[in-house]
N, C-alpha and C positions, 0 to 999 in steps of 0.2 A: 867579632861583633855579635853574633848570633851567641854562641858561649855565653859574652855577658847579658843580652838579655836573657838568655833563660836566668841565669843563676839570682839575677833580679826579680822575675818571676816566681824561682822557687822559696828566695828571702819575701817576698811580699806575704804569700800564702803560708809561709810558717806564722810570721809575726799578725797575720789573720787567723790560724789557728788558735793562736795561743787565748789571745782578744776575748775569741769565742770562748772560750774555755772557760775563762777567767769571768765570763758572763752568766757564762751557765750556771758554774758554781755558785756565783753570786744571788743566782734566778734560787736554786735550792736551799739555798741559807736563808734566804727572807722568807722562804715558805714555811721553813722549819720555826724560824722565830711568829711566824701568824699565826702557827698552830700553838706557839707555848702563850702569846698574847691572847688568843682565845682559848686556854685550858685545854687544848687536847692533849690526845698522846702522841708523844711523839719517838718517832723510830729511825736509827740512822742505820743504813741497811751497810754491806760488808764494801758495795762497790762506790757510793760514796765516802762513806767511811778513808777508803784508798787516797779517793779524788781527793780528800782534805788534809791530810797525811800529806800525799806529794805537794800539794799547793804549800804547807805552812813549810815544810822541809827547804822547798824551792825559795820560800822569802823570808827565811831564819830572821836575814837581819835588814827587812825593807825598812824604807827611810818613812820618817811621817810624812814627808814631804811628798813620796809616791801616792799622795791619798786614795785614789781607787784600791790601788795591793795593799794599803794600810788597814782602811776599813774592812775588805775582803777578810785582810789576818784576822783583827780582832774580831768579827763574827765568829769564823772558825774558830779562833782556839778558846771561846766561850762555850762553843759546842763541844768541842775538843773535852776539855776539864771537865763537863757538868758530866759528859757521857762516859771518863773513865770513871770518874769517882764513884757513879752506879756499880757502872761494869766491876770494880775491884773495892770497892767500900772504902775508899780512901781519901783523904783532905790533901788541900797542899803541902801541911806540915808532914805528914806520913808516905805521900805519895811512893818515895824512893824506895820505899822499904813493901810496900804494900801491892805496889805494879812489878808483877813479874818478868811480863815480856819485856823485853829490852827495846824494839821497836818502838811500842808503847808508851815506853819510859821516856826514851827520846823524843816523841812528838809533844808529851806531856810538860818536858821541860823547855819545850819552843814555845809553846802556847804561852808559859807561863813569863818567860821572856818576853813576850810582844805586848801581853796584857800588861805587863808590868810599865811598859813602854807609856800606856795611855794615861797613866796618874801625871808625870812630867812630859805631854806630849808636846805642850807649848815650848819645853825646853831643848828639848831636842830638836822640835825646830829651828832651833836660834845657834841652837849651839853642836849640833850635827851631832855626831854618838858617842862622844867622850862621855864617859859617866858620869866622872870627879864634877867635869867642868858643870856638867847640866844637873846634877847635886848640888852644889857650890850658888849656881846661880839662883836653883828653887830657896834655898835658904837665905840668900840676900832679900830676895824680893818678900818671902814670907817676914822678917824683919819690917820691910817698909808697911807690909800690909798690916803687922801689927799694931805701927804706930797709928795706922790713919784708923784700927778700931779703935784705939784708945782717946783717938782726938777726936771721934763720931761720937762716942760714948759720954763726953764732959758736954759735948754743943752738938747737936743734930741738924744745927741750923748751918754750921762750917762744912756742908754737905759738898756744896760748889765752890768754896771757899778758895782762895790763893795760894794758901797754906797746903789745904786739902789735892789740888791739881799739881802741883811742886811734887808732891810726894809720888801721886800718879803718875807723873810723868819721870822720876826716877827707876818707877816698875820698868818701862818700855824701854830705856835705856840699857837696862841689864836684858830684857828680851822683847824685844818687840811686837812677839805674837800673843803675850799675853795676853787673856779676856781683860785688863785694865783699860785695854783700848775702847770695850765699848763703854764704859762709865765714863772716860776722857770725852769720847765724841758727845755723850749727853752734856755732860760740864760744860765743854765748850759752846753748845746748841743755844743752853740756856743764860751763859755770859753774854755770848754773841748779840744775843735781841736788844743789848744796851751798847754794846762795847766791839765794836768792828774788829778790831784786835782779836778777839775771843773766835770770831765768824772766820777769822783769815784762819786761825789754828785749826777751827772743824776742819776747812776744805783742803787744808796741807794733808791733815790728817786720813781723810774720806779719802782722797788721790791717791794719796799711800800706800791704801792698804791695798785697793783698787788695780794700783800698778803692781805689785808685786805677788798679786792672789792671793794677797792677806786674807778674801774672804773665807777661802777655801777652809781655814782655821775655824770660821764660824759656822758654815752649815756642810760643808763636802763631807767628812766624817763620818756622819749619818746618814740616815735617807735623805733625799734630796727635799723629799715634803717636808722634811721638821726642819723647817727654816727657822735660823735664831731671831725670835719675834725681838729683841734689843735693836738687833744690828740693823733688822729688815724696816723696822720705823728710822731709825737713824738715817740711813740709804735712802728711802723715800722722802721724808723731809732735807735732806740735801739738795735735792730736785724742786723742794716746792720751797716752805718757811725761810730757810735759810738762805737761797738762793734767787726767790722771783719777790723781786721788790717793785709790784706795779712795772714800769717800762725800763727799770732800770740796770742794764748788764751788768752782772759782778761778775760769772767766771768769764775767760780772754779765752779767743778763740783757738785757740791750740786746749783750750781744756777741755772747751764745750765739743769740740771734735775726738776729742779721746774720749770720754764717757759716752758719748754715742756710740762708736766702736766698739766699744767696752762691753755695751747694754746687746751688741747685736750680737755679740760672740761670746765669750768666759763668761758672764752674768747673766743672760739671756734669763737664765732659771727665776729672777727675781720679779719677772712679768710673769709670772704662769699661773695664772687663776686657779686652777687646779690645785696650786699645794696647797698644804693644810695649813700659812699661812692666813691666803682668801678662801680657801675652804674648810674649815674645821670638821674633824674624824666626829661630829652630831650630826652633820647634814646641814649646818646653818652656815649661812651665806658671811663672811665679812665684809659687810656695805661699804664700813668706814676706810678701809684699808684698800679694795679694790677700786675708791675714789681718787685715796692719795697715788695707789698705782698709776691711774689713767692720767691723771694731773703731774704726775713726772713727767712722763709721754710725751701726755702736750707741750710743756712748759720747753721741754730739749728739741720738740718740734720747733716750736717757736726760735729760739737761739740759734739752731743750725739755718731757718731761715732769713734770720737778723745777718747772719755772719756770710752769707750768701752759698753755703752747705749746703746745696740742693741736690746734688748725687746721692750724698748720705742722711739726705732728711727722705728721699726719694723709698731706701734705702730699710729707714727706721719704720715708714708708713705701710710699707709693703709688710714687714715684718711681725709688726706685732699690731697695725690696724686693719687687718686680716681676720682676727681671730675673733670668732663668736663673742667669749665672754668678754671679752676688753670692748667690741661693739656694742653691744647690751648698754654698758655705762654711758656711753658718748647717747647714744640714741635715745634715755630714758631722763638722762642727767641737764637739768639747763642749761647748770653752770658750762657746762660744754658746746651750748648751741651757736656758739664763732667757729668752733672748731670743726662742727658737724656740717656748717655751712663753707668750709674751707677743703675738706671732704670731698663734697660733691664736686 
C-alpha cells in the first residue's frame, strides 16, 4: 500500500513537472514574440534554444486537438525557422542544403511540419492525421466555397439566403470545425428573428459547439485575449436576442443547466473583462460589449432561478458577481437595477 502511494506521488510530481515546463516555455515564447511586436532585438540564447529543440522534438507529431502543446509548437517552430534562416542564410526551399548541422536540420524540419499543420488545422481536426484524407476534404469544401463566391458575386443580397446556408451547411458536413460555423450561427441569428425554425438551428448549433469544445477552434489557438470577436458576439447574443423573449422560456431545462456549467468551467474565459475583447490593446473600454456580457449573466441568472437551480445560480453569482469589472456595470447600469436589487 505504501509502495503504491509513493509511486502515485512520484507520477503526480512528474506530470507537475512537466506542466511547469511547458509554462515556462510558453511564459518565454510570448516574451520573445512582445519583443518582435514592439520592434526590439531579439535574442535566443543556447539554453533556451535547447529547451525548444527538446520541446518540438518531444511533440513532432501533437494533435491540434492537444491545443495548449499545439499553440506552444507553432510558436516555437516560428521562432525556430526565423532564427535558423539568420543563423545559416537560408529559406525553406534551400534549407536542406544550407543547415549543416544535422541536429539543426532535424528540428528545422519538425518546425516546418507542424507549421505546415496550421494552414489545414480545421482539417486535421476533423479528420485526425491522415493527410490524403484532410487534403481530400480541404478540396471539397474549397469547391463549395467556390460556389457560394460565385453566387455572392451575381446577388449580395443571397447573403442569408437558403440557397446560400444549404451550401454552408455542406462545409460542416465534410468538417465540422470549420470557421463556416461561425457565418452559419450569424445566418441562422438573423433568419431566426422571423422564422423559429432558423432560431432552433442557432441553439442546436451554439450547443454543439459548446459540448464538444468546438470553441477551442475559435480563440484557445492564440492567446486567450484575442478572442474571435465573430464567435464572442454570437455567444453573447445567444444569451440575450436570441434567447430572452420578455418572460418567455425557450432553452428547457437540461440546457439552461448545462451552459451554466459550461460558463463556470471550459468558457469561463468568455466573462473576463480583461481580454481584449472588453478591453482593447488602446486602453478604451468596450461599453457595448461588456453590457451584452453582464446581460448574459443576468438573463442565465434568471433561468436557473425559473428552473429552480438554485445551488448553481448560487454557484454562477459567486463566480463571476464577485468580480470588480462585471460589478462596475450592474452598479452604474439601470438597465440592471432589478438585478442589483436581487443582489442585495
Amino acid at each position: 500500500m505504501e509502495k503504491r502511494i509513493l509511486f502515485y506521488i512520484i507520477f503526480l510530481c512528474f506530470i507537475a513537472s512537466n506542466i511547469f515546463a511547458a509554462n515556462s516555455l510558453e511564459d518565454k515564447l510570448k516574451n520573445i514574440q512582445k519583443q518582435k511586436d514592439q520592434r526590439q532585438k531579439t535574442v535566443i540564447d543556447d539554453s533556451l534554444r535547447k529547451e525548444i529543440y527538446y520541446f518540438l522534438t518531444k511533440n513532432e507529431n501533437v494533435s491540434v486537438k492537444d491545443f495548449k502543446n499545439y499553440r506552444i509548437a507553432i510558436f516555437a517552430s516560428d521562432i525556430v525557422i526565423e532564427d535558423l534562416d539568420k543563423k545559416y542564410g537560408s529559406i525553406v526551399k534551400d534549407y536542406q542544403v544550407k543547415i549543416k548541422n544535422e541536429k539543426d536540420k532535424k528540428v528545422y524540419r519538425i518546425a516546418l511540419k507542424i507549421r505546415t499543420k496550421r494552414f489545414y488545422r480545421d482539417f486535421y481536426a476533423c479528420k485526425g492525421d491522415d493527410e490524403q484524407e484532410v487534403k481530400e476534404g480541404w478540396g471539397k469544401v474549397d469547391a463549395v466555397r467556390s460556389t457560394i463566391s460565385e453566387l455572392l458575386k451575381k446577388n449580395k443580397s443571397l447573403e442569408n439566403s437558403d440557397e446560400a446556408i444549404k451550401l454552408y451547411e455542406q462545409i460542416l458536413e465534410e468538417c465540422k470545425y470549420h470557421s463556416a460555423t461561425n457565418w452559419l450561427l450569424t445566418a441562422y441569428r438573423v433568419r431566426g428573428e422571423k422564422d423559429d425554425k432558423f432560431r432552433k438551428k442557432f441553439n442546436e448549433l451554439m450547443l454543439r459547439m459548446l459540448n464538444e469544445d468546438q470553441v477551442d477552434y475559435d480563440y484557445l489557438y492564440y492567446p486567450v485575449e484575442k478572442l474571435n470577436t465573430g464567435f464572442v458576439i454570437n455567444y453573447l447574443l445567444f444569451f440575450t436576442n436570441v434567447n430572452s423573449l420578455k418572460d418567455k422560456l425557450i432553452l428547457s431545462k437540461e440546457q439552461v443547466k448545462f451552459i451554466a456549467e459550461d460558463m463556470l468551467t471550459k468558457h469561463q474565459e468568455m466573462f473576463n473583462f480583461r481580454n481584449r475583447y472588453y478591453s482593447p490593446e488602446d486602453g478604451s473600454v468596450n461599453e457595448y460589449g461588456r453590457r451584452d456580457g453582464v446581460q448574459a449573466l443576468v438573463n442565465v441568472s434568471i433561468w436557473l432561478r425559473e428552473y429552480k437551480l438554485d445551488e448553481l445560480n448560487d454557484r454562477l453569482i459567486d463566480r463571476f458577481f464577485t468580480d470588480e469589472e462585471i460589478l462596475k456595470v450592474v452598479k452604474y447600469d439601470d438597465q440592471f437595477k432589478d438585478f442589483r436589487d436581487y443582489l442585495k
